[in-house]
C-alpha positions as CSV (number, residue, x, y, z in Angstrom):
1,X,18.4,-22.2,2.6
2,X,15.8,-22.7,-0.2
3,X,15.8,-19.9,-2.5
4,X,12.4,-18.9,-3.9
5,X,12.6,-17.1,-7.8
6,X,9.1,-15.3,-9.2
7,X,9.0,-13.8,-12.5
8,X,9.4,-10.0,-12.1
9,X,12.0,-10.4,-9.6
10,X,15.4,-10.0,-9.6
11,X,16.4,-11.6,-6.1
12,X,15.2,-14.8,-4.3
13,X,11.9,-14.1,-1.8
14,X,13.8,-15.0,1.3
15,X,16.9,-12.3,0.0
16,X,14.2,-9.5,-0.2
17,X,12.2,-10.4,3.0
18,X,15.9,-10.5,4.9
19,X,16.7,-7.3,3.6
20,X,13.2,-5.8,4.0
21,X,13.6,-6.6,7.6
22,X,16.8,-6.2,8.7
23,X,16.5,-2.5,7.2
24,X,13.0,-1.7,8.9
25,X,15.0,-3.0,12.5
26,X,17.9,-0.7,11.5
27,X,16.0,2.3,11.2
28,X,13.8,1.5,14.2
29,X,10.6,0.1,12.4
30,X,9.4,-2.8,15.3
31,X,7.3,-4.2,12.0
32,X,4.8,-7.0,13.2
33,X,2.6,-9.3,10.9
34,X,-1.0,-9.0,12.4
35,X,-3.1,-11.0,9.9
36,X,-2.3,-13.6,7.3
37,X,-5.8,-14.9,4.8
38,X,-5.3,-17.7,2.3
39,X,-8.7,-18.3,1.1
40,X,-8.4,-20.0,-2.3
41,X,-5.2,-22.0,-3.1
42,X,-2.5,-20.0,-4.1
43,X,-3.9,-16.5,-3.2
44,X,-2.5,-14.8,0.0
45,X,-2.9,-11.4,1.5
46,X,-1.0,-10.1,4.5
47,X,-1.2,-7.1,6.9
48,X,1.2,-5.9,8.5
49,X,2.5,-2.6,10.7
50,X,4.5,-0.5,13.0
51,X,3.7,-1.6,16.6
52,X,4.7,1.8,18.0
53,X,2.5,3.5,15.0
54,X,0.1,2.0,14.0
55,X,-1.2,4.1,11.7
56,X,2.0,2.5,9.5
57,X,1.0,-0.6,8.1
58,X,0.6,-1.8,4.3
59,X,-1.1,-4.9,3.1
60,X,0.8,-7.5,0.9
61,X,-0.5,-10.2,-1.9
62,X,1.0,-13.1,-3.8
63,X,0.6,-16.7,-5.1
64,X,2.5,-17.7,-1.9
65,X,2.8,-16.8,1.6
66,X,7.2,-15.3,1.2
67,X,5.7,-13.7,-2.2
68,X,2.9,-12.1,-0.1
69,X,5.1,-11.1,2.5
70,X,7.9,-9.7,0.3
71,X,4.9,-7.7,-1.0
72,X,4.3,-6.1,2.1
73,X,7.7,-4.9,3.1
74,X,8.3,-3.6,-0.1
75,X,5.4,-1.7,0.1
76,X,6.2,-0.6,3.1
77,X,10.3,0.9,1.8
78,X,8.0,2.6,-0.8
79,X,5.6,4.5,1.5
80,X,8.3,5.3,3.8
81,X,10.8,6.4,1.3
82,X,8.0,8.7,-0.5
83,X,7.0,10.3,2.6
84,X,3.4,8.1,1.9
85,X,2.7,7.5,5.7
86,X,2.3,11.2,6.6
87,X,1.4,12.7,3.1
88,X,-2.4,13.8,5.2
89,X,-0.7,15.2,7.9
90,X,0.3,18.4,9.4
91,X,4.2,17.4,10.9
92,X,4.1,20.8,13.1
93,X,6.8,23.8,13.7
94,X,9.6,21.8,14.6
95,X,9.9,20.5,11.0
96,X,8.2,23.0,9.3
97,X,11.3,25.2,10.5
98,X,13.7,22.7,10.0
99,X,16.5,22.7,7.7
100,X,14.3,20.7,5.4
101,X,10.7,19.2,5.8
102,X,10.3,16.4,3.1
103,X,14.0,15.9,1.6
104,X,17.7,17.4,2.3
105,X,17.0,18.3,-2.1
106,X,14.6,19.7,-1.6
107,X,13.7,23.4,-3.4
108,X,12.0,26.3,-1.7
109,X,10.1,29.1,-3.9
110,X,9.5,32.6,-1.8
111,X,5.6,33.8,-2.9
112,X,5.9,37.4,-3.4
113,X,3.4,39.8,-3.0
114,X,1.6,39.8,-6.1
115,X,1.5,35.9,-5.5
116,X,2.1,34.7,-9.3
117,X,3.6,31.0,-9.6
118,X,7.5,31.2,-9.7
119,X,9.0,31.0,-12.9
120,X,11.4,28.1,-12.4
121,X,8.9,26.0,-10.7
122,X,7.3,23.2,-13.1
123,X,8.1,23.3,-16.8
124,X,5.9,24.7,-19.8
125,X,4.3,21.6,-20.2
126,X,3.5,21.2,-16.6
127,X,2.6,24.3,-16.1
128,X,0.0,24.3,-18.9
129,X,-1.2,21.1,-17.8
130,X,-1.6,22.2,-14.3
131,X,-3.1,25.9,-14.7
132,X,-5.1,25.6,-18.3
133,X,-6.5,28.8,-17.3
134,X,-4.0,30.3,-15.3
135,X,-6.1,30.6,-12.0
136,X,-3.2,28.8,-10.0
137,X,-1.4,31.1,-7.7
138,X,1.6,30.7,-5.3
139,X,-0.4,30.5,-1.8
140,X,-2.2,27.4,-2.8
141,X,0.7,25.5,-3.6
142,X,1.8,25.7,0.3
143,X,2.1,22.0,1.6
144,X,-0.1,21.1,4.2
145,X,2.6,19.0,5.8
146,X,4.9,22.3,7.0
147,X,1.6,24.9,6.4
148,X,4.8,27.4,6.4
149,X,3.6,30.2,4.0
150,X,6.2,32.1,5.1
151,X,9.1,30.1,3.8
152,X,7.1,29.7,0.2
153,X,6.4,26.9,-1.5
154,X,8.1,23.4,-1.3
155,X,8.8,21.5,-4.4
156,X,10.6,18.6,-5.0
157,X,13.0,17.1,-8.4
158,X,11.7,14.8,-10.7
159,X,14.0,13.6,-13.6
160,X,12.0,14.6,-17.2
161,X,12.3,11.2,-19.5
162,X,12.6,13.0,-22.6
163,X,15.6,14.7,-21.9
164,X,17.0,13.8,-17.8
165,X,16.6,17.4,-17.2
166,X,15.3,18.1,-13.4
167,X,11.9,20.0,-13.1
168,X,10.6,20.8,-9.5
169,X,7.1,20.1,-8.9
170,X,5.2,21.4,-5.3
171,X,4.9,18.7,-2.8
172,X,1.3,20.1,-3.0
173,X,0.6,18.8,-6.5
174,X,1.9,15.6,-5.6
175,X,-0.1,14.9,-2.5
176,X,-3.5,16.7,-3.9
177,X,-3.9,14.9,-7.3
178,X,-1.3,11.5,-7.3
179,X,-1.8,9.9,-4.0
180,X,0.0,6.4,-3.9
181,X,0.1,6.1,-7.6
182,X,3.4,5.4,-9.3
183,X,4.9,4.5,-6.2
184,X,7.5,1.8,-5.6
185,X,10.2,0.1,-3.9
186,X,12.1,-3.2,-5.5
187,X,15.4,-4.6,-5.5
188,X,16.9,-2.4,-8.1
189,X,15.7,0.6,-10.2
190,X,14.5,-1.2,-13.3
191,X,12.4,-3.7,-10.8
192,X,10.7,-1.3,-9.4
193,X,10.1,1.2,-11.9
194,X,8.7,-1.3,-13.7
195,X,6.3,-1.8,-11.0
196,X,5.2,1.9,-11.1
197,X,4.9,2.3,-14.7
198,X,2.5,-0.8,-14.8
199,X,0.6,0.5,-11.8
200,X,0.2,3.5,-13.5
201,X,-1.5,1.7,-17.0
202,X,-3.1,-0.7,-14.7
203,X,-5.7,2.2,-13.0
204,X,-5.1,4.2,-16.1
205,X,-7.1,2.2,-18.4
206,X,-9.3,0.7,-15.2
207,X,-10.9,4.5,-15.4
208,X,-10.8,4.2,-19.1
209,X,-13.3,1.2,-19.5
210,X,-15.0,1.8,-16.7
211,X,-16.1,5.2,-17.3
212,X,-16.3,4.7,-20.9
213,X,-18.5,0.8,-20.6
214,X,-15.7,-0.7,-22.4
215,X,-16.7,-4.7,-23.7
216,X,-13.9,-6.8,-23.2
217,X,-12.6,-10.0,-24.5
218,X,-12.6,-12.9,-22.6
219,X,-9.7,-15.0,-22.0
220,X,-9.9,-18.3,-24.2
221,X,-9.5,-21.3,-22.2
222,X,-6.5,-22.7,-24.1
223,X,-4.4,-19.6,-22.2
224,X,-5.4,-19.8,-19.2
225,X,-4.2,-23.7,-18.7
226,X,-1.0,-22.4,-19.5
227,X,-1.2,-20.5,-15.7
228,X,-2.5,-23.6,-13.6
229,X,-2.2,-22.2,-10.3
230,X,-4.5,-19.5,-11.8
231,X,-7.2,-21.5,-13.1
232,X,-7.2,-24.0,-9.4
233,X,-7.8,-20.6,-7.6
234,X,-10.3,-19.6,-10.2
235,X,-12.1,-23.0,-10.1
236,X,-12.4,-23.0,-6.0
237,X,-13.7,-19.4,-5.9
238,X,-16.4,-20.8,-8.5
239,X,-16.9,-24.2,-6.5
240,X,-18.1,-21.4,-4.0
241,X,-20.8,-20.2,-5.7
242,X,-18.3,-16.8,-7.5
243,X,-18.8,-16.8,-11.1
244,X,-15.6,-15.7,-12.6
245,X,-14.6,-13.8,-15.7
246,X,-10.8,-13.7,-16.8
247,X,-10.4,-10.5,-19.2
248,X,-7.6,-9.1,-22.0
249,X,-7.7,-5.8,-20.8
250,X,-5.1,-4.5,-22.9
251,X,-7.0,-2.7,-25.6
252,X,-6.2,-4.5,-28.1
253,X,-2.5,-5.5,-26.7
254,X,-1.3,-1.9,-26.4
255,X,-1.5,-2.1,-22.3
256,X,0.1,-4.9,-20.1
257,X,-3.3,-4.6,-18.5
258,X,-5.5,-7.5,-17.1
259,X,-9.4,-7.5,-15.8
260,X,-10.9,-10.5,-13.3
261,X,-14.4,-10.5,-12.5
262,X,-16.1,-12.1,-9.5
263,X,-19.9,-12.7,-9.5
264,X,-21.6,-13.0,-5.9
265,X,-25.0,-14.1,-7.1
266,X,-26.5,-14.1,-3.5
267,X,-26.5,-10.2,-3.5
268,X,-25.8,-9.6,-7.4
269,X,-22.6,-7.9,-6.5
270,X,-19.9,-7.5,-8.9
271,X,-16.1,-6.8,-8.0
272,X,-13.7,-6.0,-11.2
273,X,-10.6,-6.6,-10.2
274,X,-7.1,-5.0,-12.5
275,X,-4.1,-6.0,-12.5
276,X,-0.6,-5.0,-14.7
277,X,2.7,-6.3,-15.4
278,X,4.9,-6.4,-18.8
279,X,4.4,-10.3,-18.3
280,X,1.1,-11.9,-19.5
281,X,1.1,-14.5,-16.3
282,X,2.4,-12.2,-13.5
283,X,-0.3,-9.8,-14.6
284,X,-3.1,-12.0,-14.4
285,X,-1.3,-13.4,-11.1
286,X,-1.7,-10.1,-9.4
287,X,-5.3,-9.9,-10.9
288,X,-6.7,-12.5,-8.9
289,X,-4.6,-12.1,-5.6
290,X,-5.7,-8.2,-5.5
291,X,-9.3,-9.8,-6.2
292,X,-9.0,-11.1,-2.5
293,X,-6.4,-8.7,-1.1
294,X,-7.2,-8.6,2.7
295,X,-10.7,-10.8,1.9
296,X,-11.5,-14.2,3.3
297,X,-14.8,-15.2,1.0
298,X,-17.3,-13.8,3.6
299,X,-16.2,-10.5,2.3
300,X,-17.1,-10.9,-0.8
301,X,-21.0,-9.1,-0.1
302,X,-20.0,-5.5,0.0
303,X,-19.9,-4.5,-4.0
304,X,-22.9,-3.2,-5.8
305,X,-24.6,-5.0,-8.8
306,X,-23.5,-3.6,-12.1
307,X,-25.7,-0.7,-13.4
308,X,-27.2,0.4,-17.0
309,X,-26.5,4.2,-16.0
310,X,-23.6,5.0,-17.8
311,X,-23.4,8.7,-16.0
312,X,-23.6,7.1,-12.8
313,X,-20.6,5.2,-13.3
314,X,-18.7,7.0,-15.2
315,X,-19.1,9.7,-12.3
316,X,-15.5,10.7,-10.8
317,X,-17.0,10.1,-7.4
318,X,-17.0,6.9,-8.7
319,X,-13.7,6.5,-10.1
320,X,-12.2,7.4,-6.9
321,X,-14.5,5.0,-5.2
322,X,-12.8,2.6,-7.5
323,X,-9.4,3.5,-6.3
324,X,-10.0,3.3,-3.0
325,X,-11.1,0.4,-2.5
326,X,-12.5,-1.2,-5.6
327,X,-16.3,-0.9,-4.8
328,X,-17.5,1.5,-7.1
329,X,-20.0,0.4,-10.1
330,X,-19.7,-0.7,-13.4
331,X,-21.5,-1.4,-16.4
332,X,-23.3,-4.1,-17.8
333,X,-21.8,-3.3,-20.7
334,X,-18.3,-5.1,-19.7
335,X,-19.8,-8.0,-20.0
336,X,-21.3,-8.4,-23.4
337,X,-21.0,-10.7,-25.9
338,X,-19.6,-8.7,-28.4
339,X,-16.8,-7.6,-26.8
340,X,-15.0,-3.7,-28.3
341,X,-11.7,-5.4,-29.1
342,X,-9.8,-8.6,-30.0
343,X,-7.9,-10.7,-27.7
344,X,-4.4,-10.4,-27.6
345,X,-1.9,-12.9,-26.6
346,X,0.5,-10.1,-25.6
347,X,3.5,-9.4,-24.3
348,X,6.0,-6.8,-23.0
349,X,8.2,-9.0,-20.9
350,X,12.3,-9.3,-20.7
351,X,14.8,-8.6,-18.1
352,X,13.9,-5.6,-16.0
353,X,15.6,-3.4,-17.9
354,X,14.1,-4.4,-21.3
355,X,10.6,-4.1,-19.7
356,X,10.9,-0.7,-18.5
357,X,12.3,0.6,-21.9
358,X,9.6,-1.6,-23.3
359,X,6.7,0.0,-20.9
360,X,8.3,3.9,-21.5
361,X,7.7,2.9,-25.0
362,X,4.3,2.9,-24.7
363,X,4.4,6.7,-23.1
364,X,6.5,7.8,-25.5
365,X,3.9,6.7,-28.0
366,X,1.0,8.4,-26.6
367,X,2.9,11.8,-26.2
368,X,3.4,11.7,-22.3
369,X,5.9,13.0,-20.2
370,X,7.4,10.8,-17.7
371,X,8.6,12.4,-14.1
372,X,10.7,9.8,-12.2
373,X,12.4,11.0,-8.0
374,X,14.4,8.3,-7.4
375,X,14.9,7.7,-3.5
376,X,17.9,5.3,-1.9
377,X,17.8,7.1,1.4
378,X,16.6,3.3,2.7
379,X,19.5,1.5,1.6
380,X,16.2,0.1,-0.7
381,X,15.3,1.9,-4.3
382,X,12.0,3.2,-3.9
383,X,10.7,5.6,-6.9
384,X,7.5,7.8,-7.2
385,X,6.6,8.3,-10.9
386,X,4.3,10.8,-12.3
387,X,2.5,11.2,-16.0
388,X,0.2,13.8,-16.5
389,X,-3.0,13.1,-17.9
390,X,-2.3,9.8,-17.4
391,X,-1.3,9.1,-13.7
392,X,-3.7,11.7,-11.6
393,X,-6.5,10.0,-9.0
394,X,-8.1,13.2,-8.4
395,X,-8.8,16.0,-10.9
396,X,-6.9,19.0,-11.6
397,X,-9.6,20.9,-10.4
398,X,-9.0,20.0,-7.3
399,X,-6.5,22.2,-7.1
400,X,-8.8,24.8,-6.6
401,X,-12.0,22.8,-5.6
402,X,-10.2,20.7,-3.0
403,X,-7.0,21.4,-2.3
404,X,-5.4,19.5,1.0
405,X,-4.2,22.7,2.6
406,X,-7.5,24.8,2.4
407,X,-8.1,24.4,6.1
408,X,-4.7,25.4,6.8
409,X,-5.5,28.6,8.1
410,X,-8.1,28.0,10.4
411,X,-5.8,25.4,12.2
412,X,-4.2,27.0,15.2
413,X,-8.3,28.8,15.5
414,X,-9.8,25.8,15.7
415,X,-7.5,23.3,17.8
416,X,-8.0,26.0,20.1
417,X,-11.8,26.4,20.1
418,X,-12.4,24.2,23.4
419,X,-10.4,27.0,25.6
420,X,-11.1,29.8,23.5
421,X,-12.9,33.2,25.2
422,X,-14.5,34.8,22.9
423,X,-17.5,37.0,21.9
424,X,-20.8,35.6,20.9
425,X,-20.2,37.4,17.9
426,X,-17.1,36.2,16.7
427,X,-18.2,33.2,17.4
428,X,-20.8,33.5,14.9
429,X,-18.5,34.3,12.5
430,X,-16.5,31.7,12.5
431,X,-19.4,29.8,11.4
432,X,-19.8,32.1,8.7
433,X,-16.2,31.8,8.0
434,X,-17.1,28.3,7.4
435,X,-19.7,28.3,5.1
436,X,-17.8,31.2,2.7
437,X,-14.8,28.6,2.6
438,X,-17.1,26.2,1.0
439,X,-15.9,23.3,3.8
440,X,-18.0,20.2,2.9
441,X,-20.3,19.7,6.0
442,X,-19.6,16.0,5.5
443,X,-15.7,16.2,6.0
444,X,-14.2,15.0,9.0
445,X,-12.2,18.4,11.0
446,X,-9.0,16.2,11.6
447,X,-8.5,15.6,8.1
448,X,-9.0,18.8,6.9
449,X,-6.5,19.7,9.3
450,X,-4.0,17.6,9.1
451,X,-3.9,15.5,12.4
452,X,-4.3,12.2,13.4
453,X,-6.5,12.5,16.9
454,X,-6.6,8.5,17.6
455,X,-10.1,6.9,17.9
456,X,-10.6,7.1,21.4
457,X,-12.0,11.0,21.4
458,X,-14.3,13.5,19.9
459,X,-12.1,14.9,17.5
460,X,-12.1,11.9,15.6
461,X,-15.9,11.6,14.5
462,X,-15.9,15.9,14.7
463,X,-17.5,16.8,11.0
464,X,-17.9,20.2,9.6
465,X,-21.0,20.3,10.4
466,X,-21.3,19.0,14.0
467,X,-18.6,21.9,14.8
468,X,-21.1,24.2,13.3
469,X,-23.7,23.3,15.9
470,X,-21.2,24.0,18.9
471,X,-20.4,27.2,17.5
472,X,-24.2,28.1,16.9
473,X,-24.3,27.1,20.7
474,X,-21.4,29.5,21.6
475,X,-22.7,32.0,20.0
476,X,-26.4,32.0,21.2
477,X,-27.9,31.1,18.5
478,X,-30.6,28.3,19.2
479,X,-32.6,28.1,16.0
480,X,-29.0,27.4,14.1
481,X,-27.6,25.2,16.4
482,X,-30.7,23.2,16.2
483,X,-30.3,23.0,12.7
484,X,-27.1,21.5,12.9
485,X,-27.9,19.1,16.2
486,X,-30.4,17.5,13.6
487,X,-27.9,17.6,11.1
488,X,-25.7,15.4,13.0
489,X,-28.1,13.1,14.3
490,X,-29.0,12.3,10.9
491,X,-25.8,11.9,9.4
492,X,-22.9,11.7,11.9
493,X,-24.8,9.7,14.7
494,X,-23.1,6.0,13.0
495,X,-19.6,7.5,14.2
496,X,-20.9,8.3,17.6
497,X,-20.5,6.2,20.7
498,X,-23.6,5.3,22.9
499,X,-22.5,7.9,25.1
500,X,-22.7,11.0,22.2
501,X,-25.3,9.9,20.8
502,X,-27.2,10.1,24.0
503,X,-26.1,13.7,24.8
504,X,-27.2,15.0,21.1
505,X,-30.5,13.4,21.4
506,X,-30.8,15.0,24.9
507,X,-29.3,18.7,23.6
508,X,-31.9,18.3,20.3
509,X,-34.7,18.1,23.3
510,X,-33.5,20.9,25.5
511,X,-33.2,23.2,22.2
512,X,-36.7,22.4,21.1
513,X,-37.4,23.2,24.6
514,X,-35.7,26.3,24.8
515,X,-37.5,27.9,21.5
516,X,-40.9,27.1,23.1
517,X,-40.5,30.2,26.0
518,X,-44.5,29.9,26.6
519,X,-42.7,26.4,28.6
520,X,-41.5,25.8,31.8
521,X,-38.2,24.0,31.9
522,X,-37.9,23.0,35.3
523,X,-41.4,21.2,34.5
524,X,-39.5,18.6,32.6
525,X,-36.3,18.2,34.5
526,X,-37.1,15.2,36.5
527,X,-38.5,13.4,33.2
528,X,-35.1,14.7,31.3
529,X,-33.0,13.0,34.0
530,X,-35.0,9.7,33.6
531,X,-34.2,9.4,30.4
532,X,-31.2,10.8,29.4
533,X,-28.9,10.5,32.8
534,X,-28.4,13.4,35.1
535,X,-24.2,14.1,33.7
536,X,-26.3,13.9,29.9
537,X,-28.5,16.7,31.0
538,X,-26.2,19.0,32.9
539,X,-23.7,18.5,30.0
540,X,-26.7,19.8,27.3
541,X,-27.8,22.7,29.6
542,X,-24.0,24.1,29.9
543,X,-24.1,23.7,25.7
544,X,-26.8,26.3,25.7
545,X,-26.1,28.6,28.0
546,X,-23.2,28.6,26.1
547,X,-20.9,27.4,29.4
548,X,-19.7,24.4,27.9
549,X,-20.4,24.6,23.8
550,X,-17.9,22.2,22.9
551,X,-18.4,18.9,24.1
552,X,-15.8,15.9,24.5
553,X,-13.3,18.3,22.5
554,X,-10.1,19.4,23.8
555,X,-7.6,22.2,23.3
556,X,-4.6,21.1,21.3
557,X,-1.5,23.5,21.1
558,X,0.7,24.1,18.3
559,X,3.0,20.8,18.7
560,X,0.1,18.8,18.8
561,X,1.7,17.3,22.3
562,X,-2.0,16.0,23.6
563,X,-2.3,14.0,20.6
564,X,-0.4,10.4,21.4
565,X,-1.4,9.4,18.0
566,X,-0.1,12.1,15.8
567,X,3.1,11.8,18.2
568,X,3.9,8.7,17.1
569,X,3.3,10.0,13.4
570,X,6.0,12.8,14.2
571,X,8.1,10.0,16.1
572,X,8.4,7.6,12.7
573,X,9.1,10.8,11.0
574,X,11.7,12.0,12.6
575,X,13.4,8.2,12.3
576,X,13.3,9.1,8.4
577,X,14.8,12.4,8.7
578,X,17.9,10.9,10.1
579,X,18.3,8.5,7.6
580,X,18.1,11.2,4.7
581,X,20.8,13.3,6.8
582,X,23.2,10.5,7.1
583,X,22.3,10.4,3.3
């Protein structure tokens, strides 16, 4: 069999995709490729995913279709072996009392009654960096994934760099502020915490010169020949009408960073693509495949055209925009003549071993503490590496502002609310309950809570502030409910169906109708019929009498068994938690 070397790789493609696979079968993975996209010579994408869940999938790139693929599955070993796939969701009382929920090492911390952060939890430095002001305490570092408050707070090792000591940090942490950053699986530990460490520098200085309107250096011609499958791929995305610009993004060679720009003159949309590796042509490699990650060129009309307003885009909102799926703005300032550094012909490449020492180098330099958990579980090396200050996606803050398990709480109340018998009153203050939590009325309800509902029901498209207008409704208040009726018919109605967008427009009627006493409602019941449907109107009418408040939801119990979605979740799960037992 032909084997298939790429620089950055320490096995053939065809070893690592046999592997990959044979693995994923093992452990019960029935992995199927659902979409392949080769748009521009030597540029593929690839998604694939669980057939029995869904919600399991990853999305590979590379200059060829086994280095695409390759991607994928590795991707895959790394969100499995980090727990990635079900880092959003609640994984109910079975696990949560289990004899461990994320990892057999695992550490619990009991919070006491005057709930001050355990001592041996974090380190100084952490611990600083975490809780500047010291406003941190133990209940908000419960994880949403076990919500167990009673069993303390979960927190898992992480090797310190700078001296191999272990320091636990809360699953909470990791999940609120890291996300999928510094996360990787390869065929040996240097491989892929090479990977991590460059992913890290790659959105590390992304948020650097975008938020700051960094100029950078264009790539002279004379380098770029020396990467010809590069420049054809460029050339055919410019024979499309896609303006290109190849970047040094390395600030003046101190990052193993890259920038690509496409152009899209028919909408003046701009797309910076990043990309990083210890190796000048691997880098720029990745730079243009993530340009068209999971794009054919029709794609290419979503992104904004760069703006002047440097607040704007230097907005975290933004940055996190930029994360997620690269459509955030940037400046014009990128692309001036005058560019804020030199070009550097730079590089940090070697075997895999001599590029990690060469990319902790650059840590060590800047003062940062590296955190490496190392996870073989798989029978693949997968790591999850954190630097503070360098590595976060979301702010510290967030701890406080938006923390993943403030929700957690109202859970059991509100999966419940469909058979619930209450009083008007308590109802009502719920509602209130809602607003003094400071829930975003934008949020969706299943995320806040942790559960994956499938797309097929109301509790997917449920926001904060739709459920505010059923509980209005259950409490009899009309002139509230009305207010958030309106509220969703202006910004929730894109997520309806025909069918719920129908009975909101209908129960925004009947309320007007109902606050006008001097009228006569059986006066308009044959004209309500007519247009709204009979089932529309009856369905309304039982929502303010206060019958029926909440419609299409249903009650959910503690396991979350009516939830064939979140099931499946729990069912990959458990597959995992076998394979750490066997160890």
């Amino acid at each position: 069999m032909t084997q298939t070397f790429i620089i950055g790789k320490d096995a053939a493609l065809e070893d690592s995709i046999a592997h990959f696979q044979q693995k994923l079968a093992e452990l019960g993975f029935n992995i199927e490729e659902v979409s392949w996209l080769n748009p521009v010579p030597h540029v593929w994408s690839v998604h694939i995913r669980d057939r029995d869940c869904p919600q399991c999938f990853t999305n590979g790139k590379g200059a060829s279709k086994k280095a695409a693929l390759a991607s994928a599955l590795g991707e895959y070993f790394e969100r499995l072996s980090t727990n990635y796939f079900f880092a959003d969701f609640y994984l109910g009382q079975q696990i949560a009392h289990g004899d461990f929920v994320h990892y057999p090492n695992e550490r619990w911390f009991p919070i006491t009654d005057d709930d001050v952060l355990p001592a041996e939890m974090l380190d100084p430095y952490l611990r600083e960096f975490y809780d500047p002001h010291q406003q941190l305490v133990a209940s908000d570092l419960i994880d949403l994934q076990s919500g167990h408050a009673e069993r303390g707070i979960c927190a898992l090792p992480f090797c310190r760099q700078s001296d191999q000591q272990t320091v636990y940090i809360p699953m909470n942490i990791i999940g609120n502020l890291y996300v999928s950053n510094g996360m990787s699986a390869g065929n040996n530990a240097n491989e892929a915490r090479v990977q991590a460490l460059a992913e890290i520098f790659e959105r590390y200085v992304k948020n650097r010169i975008i938020a700051d309107a960094v100029s950078l250096p264009l790539i002279p011609d004379s380098v770029l020949q020396r990467y010809p499958h590069v420049v054809e791929a460029i050339s055919r995305l410019e024979d499309e009408g896609f303006p290109i610009f190849a970047y040094d993004a390395s600030l003046g060679g101190v990052y193993p960073v890259i920038c690509v720009v496409l152009f899209n003159p028919a909408n003046s949309g701009c797309f910076a693509s990043f990309g990083a590796h210890p190796d000048f042509g691997v880098a720029l490699e990745r730079t243009v495949t993530e340009l068209l990650q999971g794009r054919s060129l029709k794609d290419l009309d979503v992104f904004s055209c760069p703006s002047f307003d440097y607040g704007e885009v230097a907005d975290h909102t933004n940055l996190e925009t930029h994360f997620i799926d690269s459509s955030g703005l940037i400046c014009w300032d990128m692309f001036k003549q005058d560019a804020d550094y030199p070009f550097v012909d730079w590089s940090f490449s070697g075997s895999t071993s001599d590029e990690f020492t060469a990319l902790m180098n650059i840590f060590q330099h800047e003062q940062a503490e590296v955190y490496i958990a190392d996870y073989q579980h798989l029978d693949v090396y997968a790591c999850r590496i954190i630097v503070p200050g360098m590595s976060e996606i979301y702010p510290v803050e967030d701890l406080l502002l938006a923390n993943n398990n403030m929700a957690a709480e109202l859970r059991a109340t509100l999966l419940q609310l469909p058979d619930s018998q209450w009083q008007a009153d308590e109802y009502l203050a719920l509602l209130e309950q809602l607003d003094d939590e400071g829930l975003d009325d934008f949020t969706r309800v299943h995320e806040l809570l942790g559960i994956a509902p499938g797309k097929d029901n109301a509790w997917y498209s449920l926001r904060v502030g739709e459920l505010k207008s059923m509980l209005a409704l259950a409490g009899h208040d009309l002139e509230e409910a009305l207010t958030w009726v309106e509220w969703s018919l202006e910004f929730n109605a894109s997520t309806f169906s025909a069918e719920r967008s129908n009975y909101y427009r209908c129960l925004k009627t009947l309320l007007e109708l109902a606050l006008q006493p001097e009228r006569e409602p059986t006066q308009y019941y044959s004209a309500f019929v007519r247009m709204y449907g009979q089932q529309t109107v009856e369905a309304a009418s039982a929502a303010i009498s206060a019958e029926a408040p909440f419609y299409g939801l249903f009650a959910v119990d503690e396991n979350l068994q009516q939830l064939t979605a979140h099931q499946a979740l729990l069912a990959a799960y458990q597959k995992l938690q076998r394979a750490k037992r066997r160890g």
